[in-house]
PyMOL Python script that loads the backbone (N, CA, C, O; Angstrom):
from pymol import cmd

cmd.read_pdbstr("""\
ATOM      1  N   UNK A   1     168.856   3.589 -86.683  1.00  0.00           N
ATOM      2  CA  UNK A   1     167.954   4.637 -87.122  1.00  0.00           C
ATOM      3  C   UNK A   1     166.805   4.702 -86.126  1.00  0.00           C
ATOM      4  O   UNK A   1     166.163   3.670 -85.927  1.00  0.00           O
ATOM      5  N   UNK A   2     166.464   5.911 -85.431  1.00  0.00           N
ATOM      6  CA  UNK A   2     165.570   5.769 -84.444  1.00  0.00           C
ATOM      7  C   UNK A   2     164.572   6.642 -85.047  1.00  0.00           C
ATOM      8  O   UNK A   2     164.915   6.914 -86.197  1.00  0.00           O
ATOM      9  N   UNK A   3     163.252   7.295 -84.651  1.00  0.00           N
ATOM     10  CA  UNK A   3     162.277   7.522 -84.948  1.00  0.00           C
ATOM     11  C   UNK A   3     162.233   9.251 -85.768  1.00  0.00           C
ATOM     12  O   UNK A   3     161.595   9.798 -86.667  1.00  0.00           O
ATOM     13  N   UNK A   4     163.482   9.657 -84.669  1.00  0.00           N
ATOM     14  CA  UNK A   4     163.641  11.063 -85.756  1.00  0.00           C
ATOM     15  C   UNK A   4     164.742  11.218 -86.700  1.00  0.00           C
ATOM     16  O   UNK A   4     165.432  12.222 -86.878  1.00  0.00           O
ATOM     17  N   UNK A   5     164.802  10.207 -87.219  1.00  0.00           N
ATOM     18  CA  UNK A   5     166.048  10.308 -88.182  1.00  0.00           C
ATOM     19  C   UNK A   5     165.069   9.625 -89.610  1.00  0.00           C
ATOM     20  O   UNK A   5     165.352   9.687 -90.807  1.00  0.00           O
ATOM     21  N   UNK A   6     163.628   8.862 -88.809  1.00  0.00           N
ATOM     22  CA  UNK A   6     162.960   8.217 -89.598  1.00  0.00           C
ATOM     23  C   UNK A   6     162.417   9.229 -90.662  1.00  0.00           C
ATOM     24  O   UNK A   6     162.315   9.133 -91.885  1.00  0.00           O
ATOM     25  N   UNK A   7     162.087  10.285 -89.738  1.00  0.00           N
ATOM     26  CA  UNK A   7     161.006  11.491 -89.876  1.00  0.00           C
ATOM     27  C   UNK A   7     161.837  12.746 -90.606  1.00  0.00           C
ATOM     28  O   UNK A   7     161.320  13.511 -91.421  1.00  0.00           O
ATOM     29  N   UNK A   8     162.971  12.796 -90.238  1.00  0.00           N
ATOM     30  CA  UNK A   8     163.802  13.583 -91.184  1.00  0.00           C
ATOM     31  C   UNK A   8     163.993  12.668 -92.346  1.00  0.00           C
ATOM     32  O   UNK A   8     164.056  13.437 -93.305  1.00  0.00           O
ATOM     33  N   UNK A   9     164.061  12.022 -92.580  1.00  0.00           N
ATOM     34  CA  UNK A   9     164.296  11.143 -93.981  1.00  0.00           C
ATOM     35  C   UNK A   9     163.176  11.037 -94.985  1.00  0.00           C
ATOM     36  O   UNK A   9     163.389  10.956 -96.195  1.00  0.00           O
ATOM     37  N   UNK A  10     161.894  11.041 -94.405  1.00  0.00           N
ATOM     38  CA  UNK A  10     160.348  11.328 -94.870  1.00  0.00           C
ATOM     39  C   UNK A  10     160.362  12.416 -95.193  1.00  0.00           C
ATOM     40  O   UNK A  10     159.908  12.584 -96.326  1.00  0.00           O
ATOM     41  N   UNK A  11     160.816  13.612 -94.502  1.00  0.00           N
ATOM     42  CA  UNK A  11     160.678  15.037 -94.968  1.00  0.00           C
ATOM     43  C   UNK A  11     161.516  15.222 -95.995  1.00  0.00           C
ATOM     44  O   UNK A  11     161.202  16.071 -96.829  1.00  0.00           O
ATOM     45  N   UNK A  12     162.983  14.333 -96.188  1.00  0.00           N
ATOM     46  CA  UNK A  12     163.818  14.847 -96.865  1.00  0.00           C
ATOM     47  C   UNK A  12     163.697  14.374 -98.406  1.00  0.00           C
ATOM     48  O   UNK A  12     164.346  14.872 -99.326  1.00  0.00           O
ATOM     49  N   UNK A  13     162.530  13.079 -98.562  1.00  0.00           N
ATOM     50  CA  UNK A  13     162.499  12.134 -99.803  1.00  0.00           C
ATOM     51  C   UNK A  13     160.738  12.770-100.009  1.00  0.00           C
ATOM     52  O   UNK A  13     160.014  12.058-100.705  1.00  0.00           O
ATOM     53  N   UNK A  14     160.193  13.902 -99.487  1.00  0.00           N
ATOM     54  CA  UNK A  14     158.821  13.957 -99.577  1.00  0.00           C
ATOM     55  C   UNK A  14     157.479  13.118 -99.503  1.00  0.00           C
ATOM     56  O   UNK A  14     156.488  12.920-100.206  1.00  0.00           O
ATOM     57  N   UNK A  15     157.894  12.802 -98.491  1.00  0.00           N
ATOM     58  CA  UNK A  15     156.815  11.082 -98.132  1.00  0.00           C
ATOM     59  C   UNK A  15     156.752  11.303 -96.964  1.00  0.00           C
ATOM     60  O   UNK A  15     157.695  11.812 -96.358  1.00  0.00           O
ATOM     61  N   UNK A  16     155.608  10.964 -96.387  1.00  0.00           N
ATOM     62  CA  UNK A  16     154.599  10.963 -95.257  1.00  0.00           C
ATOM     63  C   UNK A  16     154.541   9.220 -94.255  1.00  0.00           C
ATOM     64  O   UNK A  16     154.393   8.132 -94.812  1.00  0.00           O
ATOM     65  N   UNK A  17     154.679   9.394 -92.951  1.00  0.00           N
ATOM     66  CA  UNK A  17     155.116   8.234 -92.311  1.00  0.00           C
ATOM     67  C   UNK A  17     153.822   7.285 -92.819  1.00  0.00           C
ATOM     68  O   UNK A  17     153.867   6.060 -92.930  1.00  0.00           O
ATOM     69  N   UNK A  18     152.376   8.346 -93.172  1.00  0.00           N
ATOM     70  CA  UNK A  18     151.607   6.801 -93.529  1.00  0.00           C
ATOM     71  C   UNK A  18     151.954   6.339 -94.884  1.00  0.00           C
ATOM     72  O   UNK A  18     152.009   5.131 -95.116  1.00  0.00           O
ATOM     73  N   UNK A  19     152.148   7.060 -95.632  1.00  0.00           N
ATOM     74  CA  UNK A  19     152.819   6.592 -96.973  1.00  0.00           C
ATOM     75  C   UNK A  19     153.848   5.582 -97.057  1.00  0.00           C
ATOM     76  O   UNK A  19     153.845   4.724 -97.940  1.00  0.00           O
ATOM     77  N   UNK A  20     154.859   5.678 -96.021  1.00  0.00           N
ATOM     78  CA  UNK A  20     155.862   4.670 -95.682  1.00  0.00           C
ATOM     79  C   UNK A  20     154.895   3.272 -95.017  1.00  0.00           C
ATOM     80  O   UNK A  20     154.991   2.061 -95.220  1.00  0.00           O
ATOM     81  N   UNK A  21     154.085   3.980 -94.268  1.00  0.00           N
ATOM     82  CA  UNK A  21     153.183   2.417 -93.720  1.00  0.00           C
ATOM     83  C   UNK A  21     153.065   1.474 -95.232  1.00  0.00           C
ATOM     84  O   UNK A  21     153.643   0.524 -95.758  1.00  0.00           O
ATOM     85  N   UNK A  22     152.181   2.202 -95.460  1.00  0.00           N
ATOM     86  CA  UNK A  22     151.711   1.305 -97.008  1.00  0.00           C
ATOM     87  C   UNK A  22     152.112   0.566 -97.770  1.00  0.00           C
ATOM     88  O   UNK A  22     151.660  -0.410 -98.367  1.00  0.00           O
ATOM     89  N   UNK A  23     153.849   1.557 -97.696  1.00  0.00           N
ATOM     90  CA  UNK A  23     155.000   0.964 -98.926  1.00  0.00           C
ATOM     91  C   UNK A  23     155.538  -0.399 -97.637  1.00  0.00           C
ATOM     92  O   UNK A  23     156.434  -1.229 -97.792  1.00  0.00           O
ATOM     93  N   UNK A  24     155.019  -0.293 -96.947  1.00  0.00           N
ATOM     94  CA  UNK A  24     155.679  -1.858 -96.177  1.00  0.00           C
ATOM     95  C   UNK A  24     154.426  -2.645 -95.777  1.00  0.00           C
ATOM     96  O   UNK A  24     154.691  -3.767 -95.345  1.00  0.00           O
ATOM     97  N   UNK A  25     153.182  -2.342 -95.815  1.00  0.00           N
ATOM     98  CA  UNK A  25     152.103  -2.677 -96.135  1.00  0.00           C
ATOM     99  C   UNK A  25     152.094  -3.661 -94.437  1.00  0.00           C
ATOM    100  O   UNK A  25     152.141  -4.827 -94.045  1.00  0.00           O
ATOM    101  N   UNK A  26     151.991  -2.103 -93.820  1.00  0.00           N
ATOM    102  CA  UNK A  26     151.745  -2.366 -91.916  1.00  0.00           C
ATOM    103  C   UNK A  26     150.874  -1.156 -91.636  1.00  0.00           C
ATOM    104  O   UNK A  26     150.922  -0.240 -92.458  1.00  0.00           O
ATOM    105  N   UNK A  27     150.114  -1.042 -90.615  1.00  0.00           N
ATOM    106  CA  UNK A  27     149.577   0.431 -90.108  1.00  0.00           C
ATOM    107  C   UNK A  27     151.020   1.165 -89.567  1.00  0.00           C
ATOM    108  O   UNK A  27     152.067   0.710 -89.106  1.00  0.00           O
ATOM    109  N   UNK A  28     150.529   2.525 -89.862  1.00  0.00           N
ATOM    110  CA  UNK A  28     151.184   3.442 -89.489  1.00  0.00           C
ATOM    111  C   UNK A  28     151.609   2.900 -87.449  1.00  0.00           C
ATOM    112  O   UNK A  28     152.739   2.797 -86.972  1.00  0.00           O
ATOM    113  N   UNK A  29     150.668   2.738 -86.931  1.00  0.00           N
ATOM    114  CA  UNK A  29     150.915   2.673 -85.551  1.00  0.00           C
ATOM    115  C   UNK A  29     151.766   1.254 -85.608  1.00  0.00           C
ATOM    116  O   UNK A  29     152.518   0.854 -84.719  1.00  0.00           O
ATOM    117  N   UNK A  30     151.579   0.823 -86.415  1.00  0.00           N
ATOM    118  CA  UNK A  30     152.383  -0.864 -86.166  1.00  0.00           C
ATOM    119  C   UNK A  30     154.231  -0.173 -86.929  1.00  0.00           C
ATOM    120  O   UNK A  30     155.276  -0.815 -86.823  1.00  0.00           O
ATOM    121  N   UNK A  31     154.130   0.929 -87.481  1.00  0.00           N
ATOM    122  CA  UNK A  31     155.481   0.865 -88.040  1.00  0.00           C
ATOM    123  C   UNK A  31     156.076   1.941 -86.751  1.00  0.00           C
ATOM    124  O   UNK A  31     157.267   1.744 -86.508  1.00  0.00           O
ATOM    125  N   UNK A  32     155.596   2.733 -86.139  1.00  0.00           N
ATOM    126  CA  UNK A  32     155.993   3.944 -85.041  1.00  0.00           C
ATOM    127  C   UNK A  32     156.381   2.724 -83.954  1.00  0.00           C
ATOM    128  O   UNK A  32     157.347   2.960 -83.229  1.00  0.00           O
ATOM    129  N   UNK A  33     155.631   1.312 -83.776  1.00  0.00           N
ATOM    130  CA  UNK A  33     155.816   0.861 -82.873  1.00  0.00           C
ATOM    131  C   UNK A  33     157.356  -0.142 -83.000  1.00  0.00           C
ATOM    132  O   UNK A  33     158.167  -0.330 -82.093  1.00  0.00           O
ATOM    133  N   UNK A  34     157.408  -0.618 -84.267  1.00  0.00           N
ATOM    134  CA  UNK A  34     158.832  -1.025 -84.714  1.00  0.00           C
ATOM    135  C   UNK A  34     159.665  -0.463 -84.653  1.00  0.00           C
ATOM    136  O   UNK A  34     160.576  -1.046 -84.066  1.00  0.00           O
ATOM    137  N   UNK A  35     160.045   1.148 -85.215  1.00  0.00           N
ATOM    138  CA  UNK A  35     160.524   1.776 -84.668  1.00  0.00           C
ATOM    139  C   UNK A  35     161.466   2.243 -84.031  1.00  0.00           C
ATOM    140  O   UNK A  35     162.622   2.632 -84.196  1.00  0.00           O
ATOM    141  N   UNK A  36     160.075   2.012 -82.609  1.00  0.00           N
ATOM    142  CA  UNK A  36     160.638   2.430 -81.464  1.00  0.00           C
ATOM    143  C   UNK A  36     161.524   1.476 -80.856  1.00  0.00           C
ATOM    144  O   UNK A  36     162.470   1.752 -80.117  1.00  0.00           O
ATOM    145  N   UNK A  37     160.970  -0.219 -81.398  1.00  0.00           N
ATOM    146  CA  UNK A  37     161.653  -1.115 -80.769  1.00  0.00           C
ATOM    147  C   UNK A  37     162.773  -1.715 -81.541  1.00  0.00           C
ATOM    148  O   UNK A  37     163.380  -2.739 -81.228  1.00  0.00           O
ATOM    149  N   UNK A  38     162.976  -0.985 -82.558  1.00  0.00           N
ATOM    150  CA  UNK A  38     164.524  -0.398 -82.986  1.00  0.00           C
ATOM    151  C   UNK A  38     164.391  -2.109 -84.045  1.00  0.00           C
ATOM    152  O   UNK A  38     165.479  -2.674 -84.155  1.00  0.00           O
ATOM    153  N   UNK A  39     163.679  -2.534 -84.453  1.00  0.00           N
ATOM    154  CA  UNK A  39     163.382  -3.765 -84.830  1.00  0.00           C
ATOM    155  C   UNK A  39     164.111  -3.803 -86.500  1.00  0.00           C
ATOM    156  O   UNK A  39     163.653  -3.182 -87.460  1.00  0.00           O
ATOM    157  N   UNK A  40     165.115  -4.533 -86.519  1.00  0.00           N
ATOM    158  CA  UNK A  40     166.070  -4.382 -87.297  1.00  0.00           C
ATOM    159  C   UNK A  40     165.879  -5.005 -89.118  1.00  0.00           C
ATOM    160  O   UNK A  40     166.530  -4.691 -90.115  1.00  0.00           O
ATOM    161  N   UNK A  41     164.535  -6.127 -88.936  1.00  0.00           N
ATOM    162  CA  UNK A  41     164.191  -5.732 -90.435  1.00  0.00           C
ATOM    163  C   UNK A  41     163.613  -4.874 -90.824  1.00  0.00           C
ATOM    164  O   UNK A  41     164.009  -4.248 -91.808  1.00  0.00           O
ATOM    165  N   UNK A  42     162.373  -4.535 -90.110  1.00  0.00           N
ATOM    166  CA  UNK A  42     161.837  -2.971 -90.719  1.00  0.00           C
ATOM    167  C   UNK A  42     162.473  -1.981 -91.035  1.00  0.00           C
ATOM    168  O   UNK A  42     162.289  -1.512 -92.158  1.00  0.00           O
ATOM    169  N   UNK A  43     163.392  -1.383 -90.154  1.00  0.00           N
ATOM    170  CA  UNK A  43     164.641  -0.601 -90.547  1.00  0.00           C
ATOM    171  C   UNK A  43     165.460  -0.760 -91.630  1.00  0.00           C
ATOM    172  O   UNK A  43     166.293   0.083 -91.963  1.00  0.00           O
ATOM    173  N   UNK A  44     165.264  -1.824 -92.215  1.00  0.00           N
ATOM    174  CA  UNK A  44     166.081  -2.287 -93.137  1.00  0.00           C
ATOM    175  C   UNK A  44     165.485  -2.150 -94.180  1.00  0.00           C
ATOM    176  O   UNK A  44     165.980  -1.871 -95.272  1.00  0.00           O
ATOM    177  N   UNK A  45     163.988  -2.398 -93.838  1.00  0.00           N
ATOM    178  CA  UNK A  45     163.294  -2.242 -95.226  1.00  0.00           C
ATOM    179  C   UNK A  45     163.162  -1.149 -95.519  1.00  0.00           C
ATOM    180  O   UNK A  45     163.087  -0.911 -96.724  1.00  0.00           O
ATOM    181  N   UNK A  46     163.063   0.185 -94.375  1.00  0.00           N
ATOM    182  CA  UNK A  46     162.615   1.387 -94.396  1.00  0.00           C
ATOM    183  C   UNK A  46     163.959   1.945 -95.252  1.00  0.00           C
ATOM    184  O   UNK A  46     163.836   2.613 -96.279  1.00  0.00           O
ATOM    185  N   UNK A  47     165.093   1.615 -94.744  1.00  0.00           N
ATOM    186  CA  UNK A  47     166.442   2.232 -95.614  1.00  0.00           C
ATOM    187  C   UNK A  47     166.259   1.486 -97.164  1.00  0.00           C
ATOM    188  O   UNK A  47     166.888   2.064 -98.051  1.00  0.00           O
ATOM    189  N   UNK A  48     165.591   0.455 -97.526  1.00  0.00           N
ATOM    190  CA  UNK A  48     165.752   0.060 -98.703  1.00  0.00           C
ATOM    191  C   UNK A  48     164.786   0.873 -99.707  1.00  0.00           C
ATOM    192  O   UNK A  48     164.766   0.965-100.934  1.00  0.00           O
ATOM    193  N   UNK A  49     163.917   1.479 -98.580  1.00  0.00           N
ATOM    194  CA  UNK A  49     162.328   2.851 -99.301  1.00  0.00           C
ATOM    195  C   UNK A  49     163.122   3.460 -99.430  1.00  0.00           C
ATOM    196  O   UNK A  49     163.327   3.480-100.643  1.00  0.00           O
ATOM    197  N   UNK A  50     164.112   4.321 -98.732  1.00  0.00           N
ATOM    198  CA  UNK A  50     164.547   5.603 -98.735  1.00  0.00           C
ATOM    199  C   UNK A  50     165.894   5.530 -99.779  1.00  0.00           C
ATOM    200  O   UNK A  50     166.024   6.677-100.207  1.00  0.00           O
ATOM    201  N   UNK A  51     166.623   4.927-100.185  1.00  0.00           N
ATOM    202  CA  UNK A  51     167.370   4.076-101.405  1.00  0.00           C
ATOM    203  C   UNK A  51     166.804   4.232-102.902  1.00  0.00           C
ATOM    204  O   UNK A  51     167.541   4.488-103.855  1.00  0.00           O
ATOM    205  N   UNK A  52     165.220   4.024-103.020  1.00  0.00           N
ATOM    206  CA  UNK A  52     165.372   3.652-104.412  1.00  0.00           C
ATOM    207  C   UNK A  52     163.991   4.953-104.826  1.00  0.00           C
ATOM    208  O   UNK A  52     163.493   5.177-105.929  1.00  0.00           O
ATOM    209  N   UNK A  53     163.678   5.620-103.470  1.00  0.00           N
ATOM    210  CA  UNK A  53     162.802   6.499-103.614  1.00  0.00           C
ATOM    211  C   UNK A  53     163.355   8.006-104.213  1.00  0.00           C
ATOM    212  O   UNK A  53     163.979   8.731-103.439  1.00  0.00           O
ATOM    213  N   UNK A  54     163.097   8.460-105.650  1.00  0.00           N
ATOM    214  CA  UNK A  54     163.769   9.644-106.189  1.00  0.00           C
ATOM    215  C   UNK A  54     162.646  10.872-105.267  1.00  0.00           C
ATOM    216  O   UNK A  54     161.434  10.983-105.082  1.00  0.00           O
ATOM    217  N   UNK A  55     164.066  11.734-104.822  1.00  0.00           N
ATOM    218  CA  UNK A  55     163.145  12.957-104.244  1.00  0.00           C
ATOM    219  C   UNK A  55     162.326  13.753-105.318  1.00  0.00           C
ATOM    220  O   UNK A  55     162.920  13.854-106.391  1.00  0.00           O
ATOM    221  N   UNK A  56     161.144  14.313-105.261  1.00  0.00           N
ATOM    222  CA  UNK A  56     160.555  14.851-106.201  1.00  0.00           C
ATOM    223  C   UNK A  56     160.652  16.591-106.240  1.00  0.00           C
ATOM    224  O   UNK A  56     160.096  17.221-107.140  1.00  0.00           O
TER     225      UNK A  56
END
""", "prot")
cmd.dss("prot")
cmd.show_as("cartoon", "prot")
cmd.util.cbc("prot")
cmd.orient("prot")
């Protein structure tokens, strides 16, 4: 999952990338920077947000 698949997934569950910061409780610039470096628990956690998060 790279950074625009992150951002389509935010748009698609109605949540905002700092909102996702929070729910993993990192700055926004510390999660753009994971990310990018493709860093495979965050990603993991980020698919486990996008999993149990009902679209509104």
């Amino acid at each position: 999952m790279d950074l625009k698949q992150v951002k389509i997934e935010c748009l698609n569950h109605n949540i905002t990338m700092s909102e996702l910061a929070k729910k993993l409780n990192i700055s926004r610039v510390w999660l753009y920077n994971r990310i990018q470096k493709k860093d495979s628990k965050t990603i993991k956690k980020i698919q486990d947000i996008f999993n149990s998060v009902v679209a509104k």
